[in-house]
Structure formats: structure tokens, C-alpha cells
LOTIFI-35163 format. One record per residue (C-alpha): residue in three letters; chain; x, y, z. Coordinates in Angstrom, 2 decimals, decimal comma. Example, Ala and Ser with C-alpha at 12.3 -4.5 7.8 and 13.67 -1.06 7.14 Angstrom:
! LOTIFI-35163
   aa  ch       xx       yy       zz
  ALA   A    12,30    -4,50     7,80
  SER   A    13,67    -1,06     7,14
! end
This chain:
! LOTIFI-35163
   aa  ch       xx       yy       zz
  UNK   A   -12,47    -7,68     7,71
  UNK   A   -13,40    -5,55    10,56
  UNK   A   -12,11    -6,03    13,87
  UNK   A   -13,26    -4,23    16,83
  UNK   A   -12,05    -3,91    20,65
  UNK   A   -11,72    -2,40    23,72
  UNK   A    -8,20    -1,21    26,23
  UNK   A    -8,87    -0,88    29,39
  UNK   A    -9,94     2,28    29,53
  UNK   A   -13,11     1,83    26,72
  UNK   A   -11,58     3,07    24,32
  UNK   A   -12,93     1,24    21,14
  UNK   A   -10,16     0,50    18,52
  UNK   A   -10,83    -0,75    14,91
  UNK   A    -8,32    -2,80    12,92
  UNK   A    -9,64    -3,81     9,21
  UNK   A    -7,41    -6,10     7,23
  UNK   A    -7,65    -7,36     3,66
  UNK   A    -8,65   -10,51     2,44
  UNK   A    -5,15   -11,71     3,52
  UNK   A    -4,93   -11,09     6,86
  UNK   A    -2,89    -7,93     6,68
  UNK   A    -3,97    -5,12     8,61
  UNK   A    -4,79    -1,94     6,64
  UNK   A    -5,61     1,00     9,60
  UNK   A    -5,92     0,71    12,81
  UNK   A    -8,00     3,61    14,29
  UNK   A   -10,17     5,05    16,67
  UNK   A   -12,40     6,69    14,36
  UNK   A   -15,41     4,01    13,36
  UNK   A   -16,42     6,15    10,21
  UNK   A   -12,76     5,76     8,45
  UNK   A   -12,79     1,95     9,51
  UNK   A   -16,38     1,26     8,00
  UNK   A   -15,02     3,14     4,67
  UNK   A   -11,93     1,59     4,25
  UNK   A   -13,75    -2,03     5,02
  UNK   A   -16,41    -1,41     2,93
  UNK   A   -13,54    -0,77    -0,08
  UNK   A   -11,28    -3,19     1,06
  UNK   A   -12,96    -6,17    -0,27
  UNK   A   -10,87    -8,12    -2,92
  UNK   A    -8,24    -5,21    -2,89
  UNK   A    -4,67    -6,77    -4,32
  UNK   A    -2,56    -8,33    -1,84
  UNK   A    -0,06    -5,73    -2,19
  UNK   A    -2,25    -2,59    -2,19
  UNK   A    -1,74    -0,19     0,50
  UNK   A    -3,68     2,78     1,67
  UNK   A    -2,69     5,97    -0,12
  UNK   A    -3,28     8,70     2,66
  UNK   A    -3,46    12,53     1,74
  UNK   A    -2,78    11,55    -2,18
  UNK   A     0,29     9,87    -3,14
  UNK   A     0,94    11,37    -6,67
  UNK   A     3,28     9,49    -9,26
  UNK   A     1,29     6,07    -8,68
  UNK   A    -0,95     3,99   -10,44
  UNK   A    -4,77     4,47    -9,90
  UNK   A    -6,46     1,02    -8,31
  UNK   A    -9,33     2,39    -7,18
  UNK   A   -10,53     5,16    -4,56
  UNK   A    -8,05     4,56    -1,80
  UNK   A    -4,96     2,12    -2,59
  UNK   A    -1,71     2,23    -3,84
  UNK   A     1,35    -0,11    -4,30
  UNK   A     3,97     0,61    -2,10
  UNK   A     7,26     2,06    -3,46
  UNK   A     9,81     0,29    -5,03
  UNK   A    13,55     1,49    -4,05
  UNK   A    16,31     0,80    -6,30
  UNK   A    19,75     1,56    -4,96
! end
């Protein structure tokens, strides 16, 4: 879902989050907010926005990854 507002000074921000209420990007820039809406819809809950590539991950789609699991 696609969220837009205004600070006090006009500038226009855009938050999208997924289906679950968790917020993907939060940006400035409408064009990257529209896109990652528009692909956002029915995404996994724990998907996460691979940005620049994230190589060594599994491919769900255009833009989302898992996020890292850390074993110690």
C-alpha cells in the first residue's frame, strides 16, 4: 500500500508497505514508490527489497529477497 505525505517544508514522502503492514521504502522519489507498490502486492511476509543485487539468494521475483540468516 502506498502512503503519501507532506513535512513542513512540501516535501512529498512515499512509504509503501506490504500486505502486512511493514514498510518496504520510504522515499522521495514517486517513480521508485509506484514500482515497488505496483510489485509489492502479495509479496511473502518476509521478503525484503534486494537493492543493487544481492547475489547468493534465492530468486522471488524482480525485486525481493529474504533477509540473511546469521549463525554464530
Amino acid at each position: 500500500m502506498l502512503f503519501i505525505s507532506q513535512d513542513e517544508y512540501g516535501i512529498t514522502t512515499y512509504t509503501v508497505t506490504n500486505d502486512y503492514g511493514l514498510c518496504l521504502i520510504r522515499t522521495t522519489d514517486a517513480r521508485i514508490a509506484n514500482y515497488v507498490n505496483y510489485h509489492s502486492y502479495r509479496a511473502p511476509a518476509a521478503a525484503r527489497l534486494a537493492i543493487g543485487g544481492d547475489v547468493g539468494h534465492p530468486e522471488l521475483g524482480i525485486i525481493w529477497r529474504f533477509p540473511r540468516k546469521v549463525n554464530k
